[in-house]
N, C-alpha and C positions, 0 to 999 in steps of 0.2 A: 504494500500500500504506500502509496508517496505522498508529500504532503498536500497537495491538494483534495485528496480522498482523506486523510484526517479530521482536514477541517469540514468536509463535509457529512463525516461521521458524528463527529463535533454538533453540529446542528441537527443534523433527526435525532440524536440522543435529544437536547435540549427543549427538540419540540414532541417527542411522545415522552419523555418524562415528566414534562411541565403538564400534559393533558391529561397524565393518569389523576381522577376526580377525585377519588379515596385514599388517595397514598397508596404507599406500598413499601414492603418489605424487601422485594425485588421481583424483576419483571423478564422477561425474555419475550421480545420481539424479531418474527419471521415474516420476511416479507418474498414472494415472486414477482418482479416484475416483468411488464409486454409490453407491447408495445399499445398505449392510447389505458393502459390497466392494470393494475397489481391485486396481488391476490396477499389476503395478511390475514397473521394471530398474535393477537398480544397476550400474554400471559401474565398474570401479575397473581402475587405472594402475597398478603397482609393479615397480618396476626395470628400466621400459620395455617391460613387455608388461601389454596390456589382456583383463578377461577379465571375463565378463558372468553367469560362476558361482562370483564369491568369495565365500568362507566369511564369513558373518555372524550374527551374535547379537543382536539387537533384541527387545523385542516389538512386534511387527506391532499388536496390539489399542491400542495405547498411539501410534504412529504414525497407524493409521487414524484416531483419535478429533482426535489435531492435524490432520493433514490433512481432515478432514472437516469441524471447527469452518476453518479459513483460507478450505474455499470455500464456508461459510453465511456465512463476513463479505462473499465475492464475490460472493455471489447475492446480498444485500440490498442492498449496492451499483451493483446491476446488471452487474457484471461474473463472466458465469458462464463461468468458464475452464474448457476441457475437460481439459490437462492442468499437470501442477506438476513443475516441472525445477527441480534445485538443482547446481552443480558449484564444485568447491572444486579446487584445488589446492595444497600442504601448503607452509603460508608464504603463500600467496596470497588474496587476497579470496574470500569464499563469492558467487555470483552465482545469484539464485533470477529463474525467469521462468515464464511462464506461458505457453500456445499457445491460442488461444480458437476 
């Protein structure tokens, strides 16, 4: 990953971490992207129970457009990843990985 793919990591962290509604304990976010659409789960952790339909607030439009510039920097790189997994837990390192 080179720094411009940092800092755009950097940013969808700040913006599905800021929209998780209830907090959390820690979360893991998978995303597919396509072309015009992405396909996501967000996972999130709070007070020991995990649940795969917490209330969020993001805009999706504004996410799709980082996610979707991260894997034009992949594709021209030649690394075309199928999916984009982020998980954090609160106090802990963010760790971003890709499944290809």
């Amino acid at each position: 990953m080179v720094t411009e793919d940092l800092e755009l990591v950097k940013q969808i962290f700040s913006l599905v971490e800021s929209g998780i509604v209830s907090g959390y304990d820690a979360f893991r976010y998978e995303a597919e992207v396509f072309e015009g659409y992405m396909r996501e789960q967000l996972s999130v952790e709070n007070n020991g129970v995990e649940v795969t339909n917490a209330e969020r607030d993001f805009n999706g439009a504004i996410l799709y457009r980082l996610l979707r510039e991260l894997k034009n920097n992949a594709v021209k790189r030649g690394e075309d990843w199928a999916v984009f997994i982020m998980s954090c837990r609160r106090g802990g390192e963010v760790k971003a990985n890709f499944e290809y």
